[in-house]
PDB file as gemmi writes it, atoms N, CA and C in Angstrom:
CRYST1    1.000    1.000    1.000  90.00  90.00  90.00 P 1                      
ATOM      1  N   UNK A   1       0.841  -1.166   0.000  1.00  0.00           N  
ATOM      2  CA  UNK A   1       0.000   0.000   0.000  1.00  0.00           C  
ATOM      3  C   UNK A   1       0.889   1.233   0.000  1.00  0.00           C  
ATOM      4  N   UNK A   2       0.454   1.973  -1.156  1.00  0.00           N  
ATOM      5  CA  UNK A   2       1.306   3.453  -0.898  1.00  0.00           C  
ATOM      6  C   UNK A   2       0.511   4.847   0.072  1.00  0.00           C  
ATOM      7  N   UNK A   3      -0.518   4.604   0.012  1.00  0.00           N  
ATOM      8  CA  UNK A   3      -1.125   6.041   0.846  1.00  0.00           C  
ATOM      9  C   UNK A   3      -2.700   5.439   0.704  1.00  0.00           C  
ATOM     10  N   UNK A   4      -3.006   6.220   2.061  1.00  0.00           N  
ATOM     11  CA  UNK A   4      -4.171   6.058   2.166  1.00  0.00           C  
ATOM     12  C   UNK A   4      -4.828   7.446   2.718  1.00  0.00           C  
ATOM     13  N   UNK A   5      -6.098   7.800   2.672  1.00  0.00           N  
ATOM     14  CA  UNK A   5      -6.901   9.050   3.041  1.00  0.00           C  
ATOM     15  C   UNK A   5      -8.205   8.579   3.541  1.00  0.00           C  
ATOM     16  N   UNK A   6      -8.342   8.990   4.647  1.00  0.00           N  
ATOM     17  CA  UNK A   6      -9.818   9.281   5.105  1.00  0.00           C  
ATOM     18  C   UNK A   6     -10.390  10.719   4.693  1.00  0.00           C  
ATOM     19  N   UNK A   7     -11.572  10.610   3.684  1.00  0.00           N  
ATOM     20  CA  UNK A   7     -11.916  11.570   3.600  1.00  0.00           C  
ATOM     21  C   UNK A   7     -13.262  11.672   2.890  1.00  0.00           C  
ATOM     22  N   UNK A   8     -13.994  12.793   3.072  1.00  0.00           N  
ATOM     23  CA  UNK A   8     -15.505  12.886   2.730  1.00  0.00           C  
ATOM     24  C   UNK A   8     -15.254  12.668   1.135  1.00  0.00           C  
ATOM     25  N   UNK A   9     -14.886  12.142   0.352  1.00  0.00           N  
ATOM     26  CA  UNK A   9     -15.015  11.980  -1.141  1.00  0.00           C  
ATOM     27  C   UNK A   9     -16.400  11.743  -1.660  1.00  0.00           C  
ATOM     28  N   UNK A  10     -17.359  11.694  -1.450  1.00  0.00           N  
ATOM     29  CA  UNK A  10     -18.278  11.794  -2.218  1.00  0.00           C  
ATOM     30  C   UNK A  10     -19.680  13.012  -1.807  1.00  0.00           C  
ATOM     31  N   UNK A  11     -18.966  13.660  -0.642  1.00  0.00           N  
ATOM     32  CA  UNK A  11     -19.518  14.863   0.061  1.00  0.00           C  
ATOM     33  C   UNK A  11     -20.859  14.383   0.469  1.00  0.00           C  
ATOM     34  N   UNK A  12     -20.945  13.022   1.394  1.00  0.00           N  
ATOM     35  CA  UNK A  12     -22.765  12.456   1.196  1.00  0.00           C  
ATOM     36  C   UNK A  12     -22.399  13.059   3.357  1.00  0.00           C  
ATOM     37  N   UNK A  13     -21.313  13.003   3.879  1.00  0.00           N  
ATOM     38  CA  UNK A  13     -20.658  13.850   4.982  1.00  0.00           C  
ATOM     39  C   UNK A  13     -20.465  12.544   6.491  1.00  0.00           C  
ATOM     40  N   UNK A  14     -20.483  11.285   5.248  1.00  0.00           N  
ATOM     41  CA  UNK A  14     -19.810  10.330   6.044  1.00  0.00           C  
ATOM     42  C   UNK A  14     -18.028   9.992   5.333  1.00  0.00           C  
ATOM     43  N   UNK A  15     -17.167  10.106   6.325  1.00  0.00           N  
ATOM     44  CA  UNK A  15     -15.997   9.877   5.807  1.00  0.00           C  
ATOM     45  C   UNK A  15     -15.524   8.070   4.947  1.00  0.00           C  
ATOM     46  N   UNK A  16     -15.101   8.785   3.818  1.00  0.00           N  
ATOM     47  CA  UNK A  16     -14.254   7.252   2.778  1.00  0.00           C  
ATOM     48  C   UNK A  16     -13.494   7.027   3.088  1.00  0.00           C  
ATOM     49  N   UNK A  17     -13.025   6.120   2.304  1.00  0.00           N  
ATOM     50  CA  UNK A  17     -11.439   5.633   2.150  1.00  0.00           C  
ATOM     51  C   UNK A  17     -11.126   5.029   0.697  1.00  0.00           C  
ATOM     52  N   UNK A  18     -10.112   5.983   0.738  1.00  0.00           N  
ATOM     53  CA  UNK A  18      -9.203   6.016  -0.213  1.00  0.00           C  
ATOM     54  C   UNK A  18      -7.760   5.440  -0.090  1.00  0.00           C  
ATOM     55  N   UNK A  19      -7.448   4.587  -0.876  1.00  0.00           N  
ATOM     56  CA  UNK A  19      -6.751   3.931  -1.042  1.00  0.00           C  
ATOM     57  C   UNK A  19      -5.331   4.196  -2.123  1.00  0.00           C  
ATOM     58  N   UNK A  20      -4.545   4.094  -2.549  1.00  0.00           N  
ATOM     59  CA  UNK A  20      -3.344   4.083  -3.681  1.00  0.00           C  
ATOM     60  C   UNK A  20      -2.552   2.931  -3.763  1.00  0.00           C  
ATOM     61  N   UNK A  21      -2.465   1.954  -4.503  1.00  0.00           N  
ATOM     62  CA  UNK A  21      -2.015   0.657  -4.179  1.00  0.00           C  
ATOM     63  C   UNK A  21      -0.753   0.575  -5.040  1.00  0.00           C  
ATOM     64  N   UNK A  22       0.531  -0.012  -4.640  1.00  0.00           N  
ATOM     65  CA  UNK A  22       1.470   0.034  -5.977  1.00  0.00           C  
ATOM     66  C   UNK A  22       1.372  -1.330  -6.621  1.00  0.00           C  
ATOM     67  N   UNK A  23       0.874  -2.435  -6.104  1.00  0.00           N  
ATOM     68  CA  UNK A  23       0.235  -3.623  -6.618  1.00  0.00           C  
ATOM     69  C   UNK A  23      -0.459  -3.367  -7.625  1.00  0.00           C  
ATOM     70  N   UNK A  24      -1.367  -2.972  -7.314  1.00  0.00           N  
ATOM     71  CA  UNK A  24      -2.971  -2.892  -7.822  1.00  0.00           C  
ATOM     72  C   UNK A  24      -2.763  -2.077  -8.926  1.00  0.00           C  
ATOM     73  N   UNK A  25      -2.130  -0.798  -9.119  1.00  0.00           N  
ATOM     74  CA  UNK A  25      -1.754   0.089 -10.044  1.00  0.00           C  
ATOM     75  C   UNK A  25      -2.444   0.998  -9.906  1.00  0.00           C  
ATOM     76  N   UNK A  26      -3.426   1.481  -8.892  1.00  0.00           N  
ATOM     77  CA  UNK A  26      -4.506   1.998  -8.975  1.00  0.00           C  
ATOM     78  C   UNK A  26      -4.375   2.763  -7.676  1.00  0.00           C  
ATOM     79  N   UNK A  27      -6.079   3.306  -8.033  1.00  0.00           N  
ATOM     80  CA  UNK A  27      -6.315   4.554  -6.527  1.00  0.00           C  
ATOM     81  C   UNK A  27      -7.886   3.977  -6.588  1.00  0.00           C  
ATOM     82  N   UNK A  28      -8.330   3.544  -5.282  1.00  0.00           N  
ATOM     83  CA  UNK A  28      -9.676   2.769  -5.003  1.00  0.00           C  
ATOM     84  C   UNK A  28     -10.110   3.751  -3.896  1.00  0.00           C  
ATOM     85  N   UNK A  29     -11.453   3.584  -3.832  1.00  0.00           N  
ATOM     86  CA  UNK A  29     -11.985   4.098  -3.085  1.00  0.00           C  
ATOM     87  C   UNK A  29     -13.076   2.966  -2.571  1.00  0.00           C  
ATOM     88  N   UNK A  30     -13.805   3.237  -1.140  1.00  0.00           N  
ATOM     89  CA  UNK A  30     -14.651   2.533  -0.679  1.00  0.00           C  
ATOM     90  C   UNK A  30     -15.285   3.328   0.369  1.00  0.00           C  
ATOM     91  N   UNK A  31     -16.660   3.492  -0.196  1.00  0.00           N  
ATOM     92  CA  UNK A  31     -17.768   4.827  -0.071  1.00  0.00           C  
ATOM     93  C   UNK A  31     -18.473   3.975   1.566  1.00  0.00           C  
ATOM     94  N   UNK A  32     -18.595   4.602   2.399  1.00  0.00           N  
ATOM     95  CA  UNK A  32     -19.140   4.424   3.629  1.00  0.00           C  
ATOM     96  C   UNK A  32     -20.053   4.579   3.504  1.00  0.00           C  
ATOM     97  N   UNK A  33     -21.527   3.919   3.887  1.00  0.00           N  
ATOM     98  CA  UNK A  33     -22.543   4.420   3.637  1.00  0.00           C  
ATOM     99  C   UNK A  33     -23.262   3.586   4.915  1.00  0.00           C  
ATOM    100  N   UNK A  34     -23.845   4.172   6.106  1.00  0.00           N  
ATOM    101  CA  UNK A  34     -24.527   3.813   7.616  1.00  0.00           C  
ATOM    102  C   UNK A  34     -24.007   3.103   8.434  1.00  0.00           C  
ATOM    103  N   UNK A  35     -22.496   3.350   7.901  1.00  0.00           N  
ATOM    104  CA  UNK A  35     -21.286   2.655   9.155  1.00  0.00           C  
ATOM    105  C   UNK A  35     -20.480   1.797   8.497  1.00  0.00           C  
ATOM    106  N   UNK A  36     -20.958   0.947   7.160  1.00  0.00           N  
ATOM    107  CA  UNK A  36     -20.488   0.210   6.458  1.00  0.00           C  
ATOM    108  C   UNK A  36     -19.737   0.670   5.194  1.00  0.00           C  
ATOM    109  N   UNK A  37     -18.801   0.329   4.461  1.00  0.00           N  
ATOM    110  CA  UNK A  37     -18.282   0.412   3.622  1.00  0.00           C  
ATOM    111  C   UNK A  37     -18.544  -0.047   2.381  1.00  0.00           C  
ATOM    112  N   UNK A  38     -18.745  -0.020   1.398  1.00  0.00           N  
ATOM    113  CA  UNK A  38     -18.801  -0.506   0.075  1.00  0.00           C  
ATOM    114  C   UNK A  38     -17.872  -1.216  -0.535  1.00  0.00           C  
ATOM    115  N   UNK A  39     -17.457  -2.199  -1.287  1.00  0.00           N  
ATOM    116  CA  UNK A  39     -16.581  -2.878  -2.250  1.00  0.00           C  
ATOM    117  C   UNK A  39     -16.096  -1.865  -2.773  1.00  0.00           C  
ATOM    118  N   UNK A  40     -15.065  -2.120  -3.335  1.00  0.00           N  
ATOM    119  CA  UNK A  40     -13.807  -1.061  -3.788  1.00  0.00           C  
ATOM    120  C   UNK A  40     -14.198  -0.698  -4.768  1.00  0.00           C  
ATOM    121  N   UNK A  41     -13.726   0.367  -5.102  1.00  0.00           N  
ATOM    122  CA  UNK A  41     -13.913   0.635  -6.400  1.00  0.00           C  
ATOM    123  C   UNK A  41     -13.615   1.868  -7.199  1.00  0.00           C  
ATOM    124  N   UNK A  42     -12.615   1.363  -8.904  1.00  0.00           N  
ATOM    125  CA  UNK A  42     -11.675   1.614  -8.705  1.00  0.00           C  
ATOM    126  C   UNK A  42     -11.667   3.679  -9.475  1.00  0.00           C  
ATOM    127  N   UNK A  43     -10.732   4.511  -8.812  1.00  0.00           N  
ATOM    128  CA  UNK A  43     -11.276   6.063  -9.885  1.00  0.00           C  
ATOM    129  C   UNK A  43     -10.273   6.031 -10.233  1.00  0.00           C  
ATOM    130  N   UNK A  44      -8.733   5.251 -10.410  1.00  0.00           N  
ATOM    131  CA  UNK A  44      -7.981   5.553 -11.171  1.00  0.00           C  
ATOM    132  C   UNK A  44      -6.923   4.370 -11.604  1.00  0.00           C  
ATOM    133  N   UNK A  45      -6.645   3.544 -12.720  1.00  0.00           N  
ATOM    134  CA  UNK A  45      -6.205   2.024 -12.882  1.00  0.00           C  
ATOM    135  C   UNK A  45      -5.317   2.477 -14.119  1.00  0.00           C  
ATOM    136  N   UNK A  46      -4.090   2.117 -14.155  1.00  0.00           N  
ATOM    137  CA  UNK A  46      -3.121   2.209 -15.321  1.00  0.00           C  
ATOM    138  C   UNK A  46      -2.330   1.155 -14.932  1.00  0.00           C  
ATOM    139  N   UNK A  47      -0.876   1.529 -15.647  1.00  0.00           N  
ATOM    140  CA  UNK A  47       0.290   1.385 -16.234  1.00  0.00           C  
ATOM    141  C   UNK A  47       0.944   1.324 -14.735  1.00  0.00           C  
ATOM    142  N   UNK A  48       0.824   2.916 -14.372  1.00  0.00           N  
ATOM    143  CA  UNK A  48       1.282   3.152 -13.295  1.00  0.00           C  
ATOM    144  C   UNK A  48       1.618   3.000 -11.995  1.00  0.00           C  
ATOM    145  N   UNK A  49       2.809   2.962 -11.274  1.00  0.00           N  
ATOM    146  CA  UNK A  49       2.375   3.078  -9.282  1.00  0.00           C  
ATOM    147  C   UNK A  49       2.183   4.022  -9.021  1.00  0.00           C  
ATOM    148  N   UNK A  50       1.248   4.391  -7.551  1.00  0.00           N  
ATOM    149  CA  UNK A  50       0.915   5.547  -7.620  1.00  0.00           C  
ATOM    150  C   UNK A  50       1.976   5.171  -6.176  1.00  0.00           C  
ATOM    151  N   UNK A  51       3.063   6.524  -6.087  1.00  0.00           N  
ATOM    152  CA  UNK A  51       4.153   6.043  -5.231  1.00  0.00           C  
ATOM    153  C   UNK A  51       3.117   6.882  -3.427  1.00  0.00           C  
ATOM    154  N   UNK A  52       2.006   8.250  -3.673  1.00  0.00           N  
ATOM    155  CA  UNK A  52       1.846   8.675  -2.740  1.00  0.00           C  
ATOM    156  C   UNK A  52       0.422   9.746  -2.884  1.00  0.00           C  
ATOM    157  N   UNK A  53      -0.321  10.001  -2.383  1.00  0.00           N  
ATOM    158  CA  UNK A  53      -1.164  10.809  -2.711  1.00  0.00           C  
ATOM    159  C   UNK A  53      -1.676  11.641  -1.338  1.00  0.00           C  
ATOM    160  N   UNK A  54      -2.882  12.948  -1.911  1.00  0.00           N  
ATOM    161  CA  UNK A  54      -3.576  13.595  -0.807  1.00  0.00           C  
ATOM    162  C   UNK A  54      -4.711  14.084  -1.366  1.00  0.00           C  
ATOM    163  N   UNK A  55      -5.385  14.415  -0.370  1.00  0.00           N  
ATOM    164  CA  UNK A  55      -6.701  14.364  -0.686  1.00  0.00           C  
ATOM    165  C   UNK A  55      -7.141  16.103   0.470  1.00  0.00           C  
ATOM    166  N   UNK A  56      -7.938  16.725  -1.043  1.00  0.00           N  
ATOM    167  CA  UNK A  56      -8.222  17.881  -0.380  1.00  0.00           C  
ATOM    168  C   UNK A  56      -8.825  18.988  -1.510  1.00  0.00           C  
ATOM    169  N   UNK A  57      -9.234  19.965  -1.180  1.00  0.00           N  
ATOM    170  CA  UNK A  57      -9.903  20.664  -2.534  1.00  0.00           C  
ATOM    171  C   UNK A  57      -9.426  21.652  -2.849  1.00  0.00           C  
ATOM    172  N   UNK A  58      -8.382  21.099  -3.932  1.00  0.00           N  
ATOM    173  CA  UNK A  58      -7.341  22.373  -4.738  1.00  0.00           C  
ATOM    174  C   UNK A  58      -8.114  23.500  -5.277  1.00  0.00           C  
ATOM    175  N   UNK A  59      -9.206  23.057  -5.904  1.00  0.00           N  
ATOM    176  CA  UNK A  59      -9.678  23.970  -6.872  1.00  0.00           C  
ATOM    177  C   UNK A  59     -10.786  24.896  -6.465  1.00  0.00           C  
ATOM    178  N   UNK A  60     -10.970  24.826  -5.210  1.00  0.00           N  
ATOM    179  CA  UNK A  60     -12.271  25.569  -4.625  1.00  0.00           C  
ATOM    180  C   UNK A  60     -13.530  25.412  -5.121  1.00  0.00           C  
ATOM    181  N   UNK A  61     -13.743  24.546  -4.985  1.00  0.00           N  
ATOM    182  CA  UNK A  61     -15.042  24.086  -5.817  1.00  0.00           C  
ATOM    183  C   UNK A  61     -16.088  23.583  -4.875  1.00  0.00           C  
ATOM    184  N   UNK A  62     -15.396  22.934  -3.213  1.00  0.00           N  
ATOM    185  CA  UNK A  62     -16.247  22.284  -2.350  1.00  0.00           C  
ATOM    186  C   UNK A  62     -16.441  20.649  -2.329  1.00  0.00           C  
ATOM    187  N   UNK A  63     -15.989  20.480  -3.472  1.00  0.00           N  
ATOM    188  CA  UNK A  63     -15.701  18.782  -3.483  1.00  0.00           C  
ATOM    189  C   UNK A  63     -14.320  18.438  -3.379  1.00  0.00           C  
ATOM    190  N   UNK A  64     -13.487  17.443  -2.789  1.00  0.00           N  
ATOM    191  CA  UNK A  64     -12.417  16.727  -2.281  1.00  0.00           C  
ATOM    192  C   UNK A  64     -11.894  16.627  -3.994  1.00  0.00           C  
ATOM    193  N   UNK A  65     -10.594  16.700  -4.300  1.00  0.00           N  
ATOM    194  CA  UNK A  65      -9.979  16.262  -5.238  1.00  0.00           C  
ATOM    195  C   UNK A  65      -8.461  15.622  -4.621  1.00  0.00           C  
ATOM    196  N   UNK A  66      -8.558  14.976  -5.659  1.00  0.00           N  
ATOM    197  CA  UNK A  66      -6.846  14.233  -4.869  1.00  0.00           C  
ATOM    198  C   UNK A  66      -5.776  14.683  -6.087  1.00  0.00           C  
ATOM    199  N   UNK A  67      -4.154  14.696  -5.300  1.00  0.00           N  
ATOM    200  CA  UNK A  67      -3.302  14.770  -5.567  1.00  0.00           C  
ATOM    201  C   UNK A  67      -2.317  13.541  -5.860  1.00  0.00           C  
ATOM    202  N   UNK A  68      -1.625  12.962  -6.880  1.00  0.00           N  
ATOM    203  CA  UNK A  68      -0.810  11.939  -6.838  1.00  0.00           C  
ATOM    204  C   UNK A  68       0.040  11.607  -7.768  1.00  0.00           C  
ATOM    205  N   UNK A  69       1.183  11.168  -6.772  1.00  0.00           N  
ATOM    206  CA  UNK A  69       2.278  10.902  -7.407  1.00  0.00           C  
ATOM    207  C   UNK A  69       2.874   9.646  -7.971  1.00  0.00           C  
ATOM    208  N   UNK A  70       3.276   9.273  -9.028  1.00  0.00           N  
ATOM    209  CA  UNK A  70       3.827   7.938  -8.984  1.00  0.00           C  
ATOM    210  C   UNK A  70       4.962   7.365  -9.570  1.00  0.00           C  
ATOM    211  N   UNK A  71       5.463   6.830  -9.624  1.00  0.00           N  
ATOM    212  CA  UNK A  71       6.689   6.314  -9.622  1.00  0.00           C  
ATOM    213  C   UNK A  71       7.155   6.204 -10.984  1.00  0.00           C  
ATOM    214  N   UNK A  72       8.473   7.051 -11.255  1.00  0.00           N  
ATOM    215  CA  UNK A  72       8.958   7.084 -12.421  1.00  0.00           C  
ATOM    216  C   UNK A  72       8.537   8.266 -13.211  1.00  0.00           C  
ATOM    217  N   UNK A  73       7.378   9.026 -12.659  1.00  0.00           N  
ATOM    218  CA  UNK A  73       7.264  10.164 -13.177  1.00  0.00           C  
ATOM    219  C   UNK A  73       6.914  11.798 -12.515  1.00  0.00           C  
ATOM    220  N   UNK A  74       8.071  12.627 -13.111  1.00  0.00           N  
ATOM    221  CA  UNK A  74       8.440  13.747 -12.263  1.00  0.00           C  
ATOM    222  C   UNK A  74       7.411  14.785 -12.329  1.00  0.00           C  
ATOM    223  N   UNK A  75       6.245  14.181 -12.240  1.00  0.00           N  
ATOM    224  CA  UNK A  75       5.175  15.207 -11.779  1.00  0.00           C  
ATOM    225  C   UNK A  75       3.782  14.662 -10.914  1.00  0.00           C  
ATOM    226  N   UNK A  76       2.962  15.813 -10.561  1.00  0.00           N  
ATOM    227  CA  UNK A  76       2.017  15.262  -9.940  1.00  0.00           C  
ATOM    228  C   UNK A  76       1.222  15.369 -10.704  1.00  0.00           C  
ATOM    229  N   UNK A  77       0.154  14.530 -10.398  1.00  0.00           N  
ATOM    230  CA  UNK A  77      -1.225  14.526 -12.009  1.00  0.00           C  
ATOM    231  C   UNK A  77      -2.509  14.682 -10.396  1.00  0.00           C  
ATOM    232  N   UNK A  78      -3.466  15.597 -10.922  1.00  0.00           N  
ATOM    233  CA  UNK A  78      -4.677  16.330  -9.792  1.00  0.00           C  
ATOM    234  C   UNK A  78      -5.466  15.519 -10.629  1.00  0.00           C  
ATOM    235  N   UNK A  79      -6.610  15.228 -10.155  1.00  0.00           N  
ATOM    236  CA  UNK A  79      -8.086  14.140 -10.034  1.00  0.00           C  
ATOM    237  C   UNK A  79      -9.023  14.877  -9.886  1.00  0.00           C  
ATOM    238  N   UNK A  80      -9.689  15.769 -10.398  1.00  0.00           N  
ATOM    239  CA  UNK A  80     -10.433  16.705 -10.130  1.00  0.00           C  
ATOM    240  C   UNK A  80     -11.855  15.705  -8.960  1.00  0.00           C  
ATOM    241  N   UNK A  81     -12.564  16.501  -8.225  1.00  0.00           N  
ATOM    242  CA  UNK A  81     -13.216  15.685  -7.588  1.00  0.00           C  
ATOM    243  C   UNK A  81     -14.468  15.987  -8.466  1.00  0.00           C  
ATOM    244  N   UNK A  82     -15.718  15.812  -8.096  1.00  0.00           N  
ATOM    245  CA  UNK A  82     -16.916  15.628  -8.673  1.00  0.00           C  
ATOM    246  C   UNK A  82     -18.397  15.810  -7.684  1.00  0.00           C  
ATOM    247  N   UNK A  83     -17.744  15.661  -6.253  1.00  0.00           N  
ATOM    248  CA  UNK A  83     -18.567  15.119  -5.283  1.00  0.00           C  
ATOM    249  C   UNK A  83     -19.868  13.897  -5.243  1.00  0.00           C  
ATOM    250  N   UNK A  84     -19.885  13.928  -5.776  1.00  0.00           N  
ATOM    251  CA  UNK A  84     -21.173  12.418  -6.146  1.00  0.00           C  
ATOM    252  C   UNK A  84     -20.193  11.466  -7.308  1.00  0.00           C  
ATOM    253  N   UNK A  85     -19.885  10.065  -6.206  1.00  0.00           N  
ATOM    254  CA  UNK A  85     -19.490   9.207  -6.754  1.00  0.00           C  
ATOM    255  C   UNK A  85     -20.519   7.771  -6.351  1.00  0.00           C  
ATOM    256  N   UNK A  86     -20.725   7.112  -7.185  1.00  0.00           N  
ATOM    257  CA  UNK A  86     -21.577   5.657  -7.116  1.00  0.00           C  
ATOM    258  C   UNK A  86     -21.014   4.437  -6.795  1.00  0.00           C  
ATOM    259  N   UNK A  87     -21.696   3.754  -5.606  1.00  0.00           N  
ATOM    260  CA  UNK A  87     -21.335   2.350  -5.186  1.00  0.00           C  
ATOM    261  C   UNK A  87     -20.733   1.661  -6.506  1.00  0.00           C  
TER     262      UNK A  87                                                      
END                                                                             
C-alpha cells in the first residue's frame, strides 16, 4: 500500500477511504454508507504506481480532489473531484 486518506469523497458527509495501491496500479476508493463500507472501487487504474497521494480541494469548488504521485514520473497529475461518486 502506498497512501491512504480518510476523507468525505463523495460529500454524502460520512468519511471514505481512499486507497493508492502500488500492486494494484490503482487509486480505489470505498464509499461508507450507515457505518459500512462498500466494495472497492476503482477512480484511477493504469500502467502506473501511484508512489503517494492527498486528498483535499485544490480547486475551490467544495468537493475533495486528490493529488498523486507515482513512480517514475516527475510530476504530480490532480483528479479533479466531482462530489457524487456511485457504489
Amino acid at each position: 500500500m502506498s497512501s491512504t486518506q480518510f476523507t468525505d469523497i463523495d460529500s454524502d458527509g460520512q468519511i471514505d477511504l481512499v486507497v493508492a495501491t502500488e500492486d494494484s496500479r490503482g487509486i480505489w476508493t470505498s464509499l461508507q454508507r450507515d457505518g459500512d463500507f462498500s466494495s472497492p472501487h476503482a477512480l484511477v487504474r493504469g500502467a502506473l504506481s501511484p508512489a503517494t497521494m492527498v486528498a483535499a480541494d485544490f480547486d475551490g469548488d467544495g468537493c475533495i480532489d486528490l493529488a498523486a504521485s507515482f513512480r517514475g514520473v516527475p510530476a504530480v497529475v490532480t483528479i479533479p473531484g466531482t462530489c457524487h461518486l456511485d457504489d
